[in-house]
Each structure stands twice: as C-alpha cells, then as structure tokens.
C-alpha positions as CSV (number, residue, x, y, z in Angstrom):
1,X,10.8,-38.2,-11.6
2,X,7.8,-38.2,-9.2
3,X,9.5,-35.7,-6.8
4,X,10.2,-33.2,-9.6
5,X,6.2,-33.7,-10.4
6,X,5.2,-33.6,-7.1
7,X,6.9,-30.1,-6.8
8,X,5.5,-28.8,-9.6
9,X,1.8,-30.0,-9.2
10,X,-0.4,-26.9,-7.8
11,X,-0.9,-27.2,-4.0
12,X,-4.8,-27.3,-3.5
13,X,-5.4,-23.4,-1.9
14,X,-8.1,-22.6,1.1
15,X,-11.1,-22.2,-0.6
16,X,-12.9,-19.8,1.9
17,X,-9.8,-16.8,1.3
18,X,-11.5,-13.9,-0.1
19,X,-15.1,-15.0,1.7
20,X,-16.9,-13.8,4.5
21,X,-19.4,-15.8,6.2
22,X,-23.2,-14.1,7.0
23,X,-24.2,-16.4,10.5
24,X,-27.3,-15.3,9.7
25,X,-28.2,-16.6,6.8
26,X,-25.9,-19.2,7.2
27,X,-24.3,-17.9,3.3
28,X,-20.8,-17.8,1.9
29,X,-20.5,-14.2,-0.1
30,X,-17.6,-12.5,-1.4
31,X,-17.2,-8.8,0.3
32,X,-15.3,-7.5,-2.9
33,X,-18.2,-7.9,-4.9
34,X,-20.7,-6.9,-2.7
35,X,-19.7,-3.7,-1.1
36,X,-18.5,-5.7,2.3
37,X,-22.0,-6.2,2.9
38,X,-24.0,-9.5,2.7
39,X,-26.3,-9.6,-0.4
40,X,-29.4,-11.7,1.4
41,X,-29.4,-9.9,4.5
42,X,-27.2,-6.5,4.4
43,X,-25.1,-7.3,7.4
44,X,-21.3,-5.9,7.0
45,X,-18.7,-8.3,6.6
46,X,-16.4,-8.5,9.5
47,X,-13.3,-7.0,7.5
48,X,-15.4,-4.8,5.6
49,X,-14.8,-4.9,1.3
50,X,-11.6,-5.3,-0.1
51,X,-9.8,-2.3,-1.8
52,X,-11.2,-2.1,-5.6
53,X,-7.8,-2.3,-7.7
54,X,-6.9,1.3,-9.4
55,X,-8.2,0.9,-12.6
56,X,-11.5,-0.7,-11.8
57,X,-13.4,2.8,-12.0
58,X,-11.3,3.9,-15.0
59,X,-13.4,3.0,-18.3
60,X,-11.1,0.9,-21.0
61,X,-13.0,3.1,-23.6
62,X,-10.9,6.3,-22.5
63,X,-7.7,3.9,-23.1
64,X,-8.4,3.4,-26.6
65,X,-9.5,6.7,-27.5
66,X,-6.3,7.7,-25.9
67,X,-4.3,5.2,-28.3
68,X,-5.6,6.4,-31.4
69,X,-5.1,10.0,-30.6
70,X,-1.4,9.1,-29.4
71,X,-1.4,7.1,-33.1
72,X,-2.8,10.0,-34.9
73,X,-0.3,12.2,-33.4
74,X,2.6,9.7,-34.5
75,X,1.1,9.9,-37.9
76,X,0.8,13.3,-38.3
77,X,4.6,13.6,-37.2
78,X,5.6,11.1,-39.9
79,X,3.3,12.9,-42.9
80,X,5.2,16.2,-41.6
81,X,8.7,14.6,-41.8
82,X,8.5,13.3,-45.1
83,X,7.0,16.6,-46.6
84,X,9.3,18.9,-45.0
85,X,12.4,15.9,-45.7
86,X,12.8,16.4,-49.3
C-alpha cells in the first residue's frame, strides 16, 4: 500500500522555475509579471518576459456581452418559431 501512495504523493517541484534572479539587488522576481525587467532596479531578465497567454489582453466583459447577445438571438429564434408554428 505505501508504494501505490508513494506514487501518487506530489513530487516537491524546483521552486526557482518561472524566476529570474537580479545580482544586483541580490532579489528573486518573476519576469512574467514584470515585463522581463527587475522591479527594484530595471535590469532585464536574462530570458527576457515570458509570452502573455492569448486571452490575457482580451477583457472577460466582451465574453459576456457576447453570451447574452448569442442568448438573445436563440430567444428571438424560439419566440419566431412558435408564432409562425401554429
């Protein structure tokens, strides 16, 4: 039973993936969040920022005024249906 558990237990990750260390101030930052530049000092991260994903500049309140048009269309289908139906 402990070998089962053992496989399943999370494996403890490398805590310094995704950071960039600034010598200069001797700081741990995260590039992704900061432009790939070091918020104390400015310097630019060796690797430079991480790619933003896709939809990070899209604005969630376009999506839902894009829903409720898509359900006002669906509704207006249905109310033309049943009027024209019988």
């Amino acid at each position: 039973m402990s070998s089962i558990a053992g496989r399943l237990r999370a494996r403890p990750r490398n805590r310094t993936d995704g950071y960039a260390f600034c010598p200069e101030d001797r700081f741990w930052f995260r590039p992704a969040y900061t432009e790939g530049r070091c918020p104390l000092c400015g310097m630019r991260a060796p690797d430079g920022a991480a790619p933003s994903p896709r939809l990070a500049g899209l604005d969630r309140s376009w999506l839902g005024i894009g829903g409720l048009a898509l359900l006002s269309l669906a509704m207006l289908a249905l109310v033309l249906y049943m009027y024209f139906r019988g």
